[in-house]
KOLZA-283466 format. One record per residue (C-alpha): residue number from 1; residue in one letter; x, y, z. Coordinates in steps of 0.25 Angstrom, whole numbers. Layout:
# KOLZA-283466
SITE  resi  resn      u      v      w
SITE   NUM     A      X      Y      Z
...
This chain:
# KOLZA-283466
SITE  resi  resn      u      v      w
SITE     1     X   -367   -195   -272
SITE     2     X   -356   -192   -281
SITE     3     X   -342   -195   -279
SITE     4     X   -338   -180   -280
SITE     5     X   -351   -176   -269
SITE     6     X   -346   -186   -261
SITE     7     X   -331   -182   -261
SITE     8     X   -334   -168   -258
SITE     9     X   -344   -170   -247
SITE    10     X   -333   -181   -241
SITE    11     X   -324   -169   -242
SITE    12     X   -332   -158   -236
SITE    13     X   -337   -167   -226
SITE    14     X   -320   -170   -223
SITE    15     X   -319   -155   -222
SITE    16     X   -331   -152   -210
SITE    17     X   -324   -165   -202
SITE    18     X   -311   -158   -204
SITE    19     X   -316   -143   -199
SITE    20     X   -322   -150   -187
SITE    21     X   -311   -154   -184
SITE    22     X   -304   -143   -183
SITE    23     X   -312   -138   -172
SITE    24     X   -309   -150   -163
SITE    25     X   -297   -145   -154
SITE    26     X   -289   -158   -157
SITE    27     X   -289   -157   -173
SITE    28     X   -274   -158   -179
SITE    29     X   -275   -149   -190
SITE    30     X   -269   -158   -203
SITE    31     X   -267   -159   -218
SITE    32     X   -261   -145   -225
SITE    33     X   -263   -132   -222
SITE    34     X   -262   -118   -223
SITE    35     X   -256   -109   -213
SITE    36     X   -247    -97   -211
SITE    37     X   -233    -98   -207
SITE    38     X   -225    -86   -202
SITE    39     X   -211    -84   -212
SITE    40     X   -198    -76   -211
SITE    41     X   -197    -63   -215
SITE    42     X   -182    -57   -217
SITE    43     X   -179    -43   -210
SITE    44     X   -185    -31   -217
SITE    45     X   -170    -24   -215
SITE    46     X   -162    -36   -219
SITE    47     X   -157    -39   -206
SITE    48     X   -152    -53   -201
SITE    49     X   -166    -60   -195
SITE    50     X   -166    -63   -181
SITE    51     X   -173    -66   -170
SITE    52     X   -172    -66   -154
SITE    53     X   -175    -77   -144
SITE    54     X   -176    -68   -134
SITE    55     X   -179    -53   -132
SITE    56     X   -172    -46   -142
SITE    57     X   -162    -34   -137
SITE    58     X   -169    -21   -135
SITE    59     X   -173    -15   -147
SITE    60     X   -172    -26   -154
SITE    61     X   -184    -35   -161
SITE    62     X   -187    -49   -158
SITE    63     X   -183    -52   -173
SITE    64     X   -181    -45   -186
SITE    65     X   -190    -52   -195
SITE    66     X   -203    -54   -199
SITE    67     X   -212    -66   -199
SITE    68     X   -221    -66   -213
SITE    69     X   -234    -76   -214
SITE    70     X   -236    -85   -226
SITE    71     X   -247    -95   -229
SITE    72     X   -242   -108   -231
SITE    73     X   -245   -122   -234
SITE    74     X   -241   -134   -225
SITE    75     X   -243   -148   -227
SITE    76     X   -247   -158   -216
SITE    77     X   -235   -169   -217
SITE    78     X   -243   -179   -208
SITE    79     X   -244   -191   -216
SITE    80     X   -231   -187   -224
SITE    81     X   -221   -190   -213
SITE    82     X   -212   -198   -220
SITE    83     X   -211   -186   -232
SITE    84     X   -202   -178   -224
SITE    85     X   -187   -179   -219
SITE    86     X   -175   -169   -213
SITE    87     X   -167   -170   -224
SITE    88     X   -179   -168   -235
SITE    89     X   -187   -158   -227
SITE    90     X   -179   -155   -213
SITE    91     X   -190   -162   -206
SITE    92     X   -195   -174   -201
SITE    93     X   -207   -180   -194
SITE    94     X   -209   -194   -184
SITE    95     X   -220   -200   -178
SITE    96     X   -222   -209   -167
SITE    97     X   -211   -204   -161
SITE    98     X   -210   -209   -144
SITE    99     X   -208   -200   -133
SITE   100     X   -205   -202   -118
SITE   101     X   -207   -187   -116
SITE   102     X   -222   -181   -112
SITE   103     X   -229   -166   -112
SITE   104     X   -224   -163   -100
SITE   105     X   -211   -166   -104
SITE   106     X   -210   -155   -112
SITE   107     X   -213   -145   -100
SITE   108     X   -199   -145    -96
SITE   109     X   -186   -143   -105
SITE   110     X   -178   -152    -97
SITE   111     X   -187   -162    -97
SITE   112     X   -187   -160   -113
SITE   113     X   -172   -162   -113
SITE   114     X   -172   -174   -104
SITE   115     X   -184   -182   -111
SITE   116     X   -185   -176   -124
SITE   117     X   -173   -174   -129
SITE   118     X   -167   -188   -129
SITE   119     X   -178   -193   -136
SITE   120     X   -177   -180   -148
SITE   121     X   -160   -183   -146
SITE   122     X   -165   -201   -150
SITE   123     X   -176   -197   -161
SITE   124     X   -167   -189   -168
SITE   125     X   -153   -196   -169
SITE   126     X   -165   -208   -172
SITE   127     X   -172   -200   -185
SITE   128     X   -161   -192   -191
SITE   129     X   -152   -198   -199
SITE   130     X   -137   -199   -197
SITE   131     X   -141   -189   -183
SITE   132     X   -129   -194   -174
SITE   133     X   -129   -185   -162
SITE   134     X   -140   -175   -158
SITE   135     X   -139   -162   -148
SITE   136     X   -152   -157   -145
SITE   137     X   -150   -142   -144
SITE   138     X   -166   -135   -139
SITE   139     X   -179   -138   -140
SITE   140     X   -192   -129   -139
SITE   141     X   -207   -131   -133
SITE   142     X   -215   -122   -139
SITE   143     X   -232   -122   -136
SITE   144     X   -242   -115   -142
SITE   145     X   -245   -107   -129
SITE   146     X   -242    -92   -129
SITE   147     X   -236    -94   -115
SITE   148     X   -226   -106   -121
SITE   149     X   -213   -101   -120
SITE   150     X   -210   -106   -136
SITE   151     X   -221   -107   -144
SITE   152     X   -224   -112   -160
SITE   153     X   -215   -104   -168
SITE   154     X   -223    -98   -180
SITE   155     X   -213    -96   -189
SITE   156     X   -206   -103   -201
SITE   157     X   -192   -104   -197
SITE   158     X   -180   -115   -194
SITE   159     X   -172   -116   -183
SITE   160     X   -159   -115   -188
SITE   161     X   -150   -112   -198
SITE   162     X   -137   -118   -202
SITE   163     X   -127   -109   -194
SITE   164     X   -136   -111   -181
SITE   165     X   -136   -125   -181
SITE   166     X   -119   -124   -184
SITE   167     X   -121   -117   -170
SITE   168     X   -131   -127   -163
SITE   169     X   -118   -136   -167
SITE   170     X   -109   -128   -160
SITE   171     X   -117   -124   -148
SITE   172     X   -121   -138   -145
SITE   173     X   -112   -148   -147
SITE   174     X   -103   -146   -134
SITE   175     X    -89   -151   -141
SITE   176     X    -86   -142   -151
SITE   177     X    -78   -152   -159
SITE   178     X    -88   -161   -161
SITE   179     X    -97   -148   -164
SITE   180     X    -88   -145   -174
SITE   181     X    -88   -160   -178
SITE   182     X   -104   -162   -179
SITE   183     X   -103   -148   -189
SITE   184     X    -95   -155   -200
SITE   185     X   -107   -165   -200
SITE   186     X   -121   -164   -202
SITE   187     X   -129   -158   -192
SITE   188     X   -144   -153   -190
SITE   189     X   -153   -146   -182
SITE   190     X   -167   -154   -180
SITE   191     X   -179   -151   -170
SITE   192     X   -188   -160   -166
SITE   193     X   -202   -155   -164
SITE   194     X   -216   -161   -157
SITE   195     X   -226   -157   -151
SITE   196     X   -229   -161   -137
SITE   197     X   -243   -161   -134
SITE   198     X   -248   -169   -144
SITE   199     X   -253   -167   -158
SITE   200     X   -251   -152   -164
SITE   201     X   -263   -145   -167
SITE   202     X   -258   -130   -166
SITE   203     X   -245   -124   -171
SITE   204     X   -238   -134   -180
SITE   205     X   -225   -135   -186
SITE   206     X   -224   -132   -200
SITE   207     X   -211   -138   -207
SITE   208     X   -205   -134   -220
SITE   209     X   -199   -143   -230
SITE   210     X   -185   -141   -232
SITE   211     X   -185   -145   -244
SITE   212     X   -194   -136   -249
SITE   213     X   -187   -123   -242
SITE   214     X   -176   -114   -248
SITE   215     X   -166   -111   -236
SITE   216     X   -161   -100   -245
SITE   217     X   -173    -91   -247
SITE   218     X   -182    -98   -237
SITE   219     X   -173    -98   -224
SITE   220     X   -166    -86   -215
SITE   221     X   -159    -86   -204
SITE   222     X   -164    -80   -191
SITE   223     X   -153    -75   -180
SITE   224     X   -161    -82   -170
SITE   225     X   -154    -73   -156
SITE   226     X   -153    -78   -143
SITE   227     X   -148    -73   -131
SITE   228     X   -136    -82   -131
SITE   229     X   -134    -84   -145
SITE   230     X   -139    -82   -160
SITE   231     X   -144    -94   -168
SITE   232     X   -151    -95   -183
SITE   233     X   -165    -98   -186
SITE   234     X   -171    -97   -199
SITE   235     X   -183    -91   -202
SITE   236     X   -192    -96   -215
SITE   237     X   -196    -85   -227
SITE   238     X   -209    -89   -234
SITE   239     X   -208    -99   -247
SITE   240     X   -220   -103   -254
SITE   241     X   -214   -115   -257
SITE   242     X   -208   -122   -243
SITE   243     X   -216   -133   -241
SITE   244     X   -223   -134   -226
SITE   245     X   -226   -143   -219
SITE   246     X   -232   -148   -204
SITE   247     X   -236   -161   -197
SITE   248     X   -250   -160   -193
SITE   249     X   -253   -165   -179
SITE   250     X   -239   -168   -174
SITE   251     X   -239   -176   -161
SITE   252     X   -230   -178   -149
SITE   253     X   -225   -192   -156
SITE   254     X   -220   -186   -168
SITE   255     X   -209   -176   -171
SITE   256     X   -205   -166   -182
SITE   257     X   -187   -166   -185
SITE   258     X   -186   -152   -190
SITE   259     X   -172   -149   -197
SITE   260     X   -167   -134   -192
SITE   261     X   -153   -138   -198
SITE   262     X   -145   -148   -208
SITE   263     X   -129   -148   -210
SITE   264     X   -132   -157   -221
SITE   265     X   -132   -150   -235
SITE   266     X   -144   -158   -245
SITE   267     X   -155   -157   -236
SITE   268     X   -166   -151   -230
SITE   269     X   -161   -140   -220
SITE   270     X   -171   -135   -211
SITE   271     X   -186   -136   -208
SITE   272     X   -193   -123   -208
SITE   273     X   -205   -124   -197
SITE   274     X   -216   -117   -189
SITE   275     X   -229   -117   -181
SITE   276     X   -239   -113   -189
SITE   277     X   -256   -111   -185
SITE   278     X   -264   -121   -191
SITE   279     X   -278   -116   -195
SITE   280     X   -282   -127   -194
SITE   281     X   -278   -129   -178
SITE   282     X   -291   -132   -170
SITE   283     X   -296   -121   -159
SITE   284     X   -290   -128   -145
SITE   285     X   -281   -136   -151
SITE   286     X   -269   -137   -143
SITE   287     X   -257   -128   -144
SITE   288     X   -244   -134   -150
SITE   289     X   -233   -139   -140
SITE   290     X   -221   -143   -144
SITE   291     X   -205   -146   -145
SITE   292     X   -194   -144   -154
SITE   293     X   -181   -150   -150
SITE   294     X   -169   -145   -158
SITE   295     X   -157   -155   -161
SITE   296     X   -143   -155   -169
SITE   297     X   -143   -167   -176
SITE   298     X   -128   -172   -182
SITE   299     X   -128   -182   -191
């Protein structure tokens, strides 16, 4: 047999193990691929964009925009960790990373606070540089269950924009000199993301490059209203050439650092992300699960 014949029939033979796979409910979907992410599309009328957290006032829609779907290339990271980093790329991945905390932790959001945030508080100030003090501000479980409270978002956005996490400062540090203070140095927003019942399979989290995305044309900001307040959110419009990424297989020892916000002029700014349906995604694999914890970083 020929060295071509032989190549090929390897390949093909590659290709059958690889669909069987895919019908095996534990298969992680790996490698690139191709898939349709949901973008920002600016108000027809010319409005400011927003959105509300709650039920909007009567008369009013939920939001004023529209979401456009665009067919994208993303390109599995796993194997190319090391390639990526918050000042580059606004984000950042670890493995072996220990945990005291267990599923059912994450059942209650005081038991979050108690047991999970002191390790998120340790892991950061340990693996950003020059991070001297850290205030975690929220955190968010979402699970791919239509009765879940917070599901996977579907939509290329960041969560917040420069004159938002000014405010974060303000609202959070309780002494308003030393808020003032931690503003005339440099300050970030950073969330820590995992899943929390085990590998993902469903649902995973894209992540643009900053380095590849144009905050001028490629970036607006969303009044994001609340009952008690308005904030800023960005939403993503579609660029051919933003580069996309994911983490295939992410597990429960392992966690994404996903920049929202840098004071420091130079580097990347902010990581564009979302869920996004894998094709590839096995019938009864199981749903996504997991956490976002949202930190200002000084320092």
């Amino acid at each position: 047999m020929s060295t071509t014949t032989t190549t090929r029939t390897t390949a093909i033979a590659a290709a059958a193990v690889l669909d069987t796979d895919t019908d095996k409910p534990d298969y992680i979907p790996r490698g690139p691929v191709s898939a349709e992410l949901s973008f920002f599309s600016r108000p027809a009328d010319g409005s400011v964009p927003y959105s509300y957290v709650e039920e909007p006032p009567a008369g009013q829609p939920r939001s004023n925009f529209q979401l456009t779907s665009h067919k994208v290339t993303l390109d599995d990271i796993r194997g190319h960790e090391q390639e990526y980093n918050l000042d580059k790329d606004a984000f950042q991945v670890y493995s072996g990373v220990s945990s005291a905390t267990t599923y059912e932790t994450f059942n209650e959001d005081e038991q979050v606070k108690k047991l999970y945030y002191p390790e998120v508080e340790q892991f950061l100030l340990g693996n950003v540089p020059g991070a001297h003090k850290v205030i975690l501000f929220d955190h968010t479980i979402r699970r791919q269950d239509p009765n879940a409270h917070r599901q996977p978002v579907n939509s290329a956005h960041s969560d917040q924009t420069d004159r938002a996490t000014e405010w974060r400062v303000r609202l959070h540090v309780e002494d308003k000199d030393e808020a003032e203070t931690l503003l005339k140095g440099r300050y970030r927003i950073i969330n820590v993301w995992r899943p929390i019942n085990g590998a993902v399979q469903a649902a995973p989290l894209a992540v643009a490059s900053a380095a590849s995305v144009d905050e001028s044309k490629d970036l607006v900001a969303v009044e994001r209203r609340a009952p008690d307040r308005t904030g800023e959110t960005m939403g993503v419009i579609y660029n051919p050439t933003v580069q996309w990424k994911y983490w295939s297989g992410i597990d429960n020892d392992e966690r994404i650092l996903l920049k929202c916000a840098d004071s420091q002029p130079g580097v990347g700014k902010r990581c564009p992300h979302t869920a996004f349906v894998d094709p590839r995604t096995p019938k009864g694999a199981k749903p996504r699960e997991s956490i976002e914890v949202r930190a200002l970083v000084f320092g």
